[in-house]
C-alpha positions as CSV (number, residue, x, y, z in Angstrom):
1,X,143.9,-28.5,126.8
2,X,143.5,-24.6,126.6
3,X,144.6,-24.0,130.3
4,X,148.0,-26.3,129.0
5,X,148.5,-24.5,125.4
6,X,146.3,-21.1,125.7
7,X,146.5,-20.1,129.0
8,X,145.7,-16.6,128.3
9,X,142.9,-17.6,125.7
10,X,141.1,-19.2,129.1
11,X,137.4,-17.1,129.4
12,X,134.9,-17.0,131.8
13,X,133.2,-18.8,129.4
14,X,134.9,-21.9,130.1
15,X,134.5,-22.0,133.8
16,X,130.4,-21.7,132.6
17,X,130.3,-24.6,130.5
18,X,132.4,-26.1,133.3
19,X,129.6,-25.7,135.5
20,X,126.9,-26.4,133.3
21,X,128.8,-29.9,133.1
22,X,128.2,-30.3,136.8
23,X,131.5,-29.8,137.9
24,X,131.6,-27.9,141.1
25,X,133.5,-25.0,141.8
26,X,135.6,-26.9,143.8
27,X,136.5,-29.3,141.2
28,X,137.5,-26.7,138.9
29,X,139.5,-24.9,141.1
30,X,141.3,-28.7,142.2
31,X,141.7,-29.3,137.8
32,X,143.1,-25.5,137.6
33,X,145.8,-26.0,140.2
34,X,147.1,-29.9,139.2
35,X,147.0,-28.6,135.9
36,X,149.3,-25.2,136.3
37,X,151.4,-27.1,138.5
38,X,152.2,-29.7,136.2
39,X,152.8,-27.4,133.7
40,X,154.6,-25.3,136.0
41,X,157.3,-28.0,136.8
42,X,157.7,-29.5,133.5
43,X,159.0,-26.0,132.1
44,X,161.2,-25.5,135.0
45,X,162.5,-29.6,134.3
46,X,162.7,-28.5,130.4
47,X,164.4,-25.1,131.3
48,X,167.3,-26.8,133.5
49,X,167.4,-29.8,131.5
50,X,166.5,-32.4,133.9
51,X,166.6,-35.9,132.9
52,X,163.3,-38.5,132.6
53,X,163.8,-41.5,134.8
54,X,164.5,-44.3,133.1
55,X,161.8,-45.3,132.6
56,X,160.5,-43.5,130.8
57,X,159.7,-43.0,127.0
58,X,162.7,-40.8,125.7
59,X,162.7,-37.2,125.6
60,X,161.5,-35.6,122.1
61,X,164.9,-33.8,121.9
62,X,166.4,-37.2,122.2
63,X,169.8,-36.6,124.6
64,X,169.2,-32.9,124.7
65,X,171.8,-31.8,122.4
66,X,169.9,-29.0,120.9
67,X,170.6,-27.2,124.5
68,X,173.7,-24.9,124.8
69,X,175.1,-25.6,128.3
């Protein structure tokens, strides 16, 4: 959750407990990565205003009038 809302608040600290978890460093590299890229596209899908498929639950903005175009 801190990598996601707090990126900067991220310390050695939590790769430690990371570790001390059992998680390789491999594995926390691998969660590190999916997780920046997923936040990484999400803001450049908010930024540009892309639509959710269909399926999916609606946006919280609803139709995305709050946007200037």
């Amino acid at each position: 959750m801190r990598l996601t809302a707090t990126p900067g608040a991220m310390t050695p600290h939590d790769v430690k407990t990371l570790r001390e978890a059992s998680f390789s460093d491999r594995a926390i590299s691998d969660a590190v990565q999916v997780v920046s890229y997923f936040n990484y596209i999400n803001r450049v899908a908010d930024a540009l205003g892309v639509d959710l498929e269909e399926w999916m639950p609606p946006h919280p903005h609803g139709d995305r009038a709050h946007r200037d175009d």
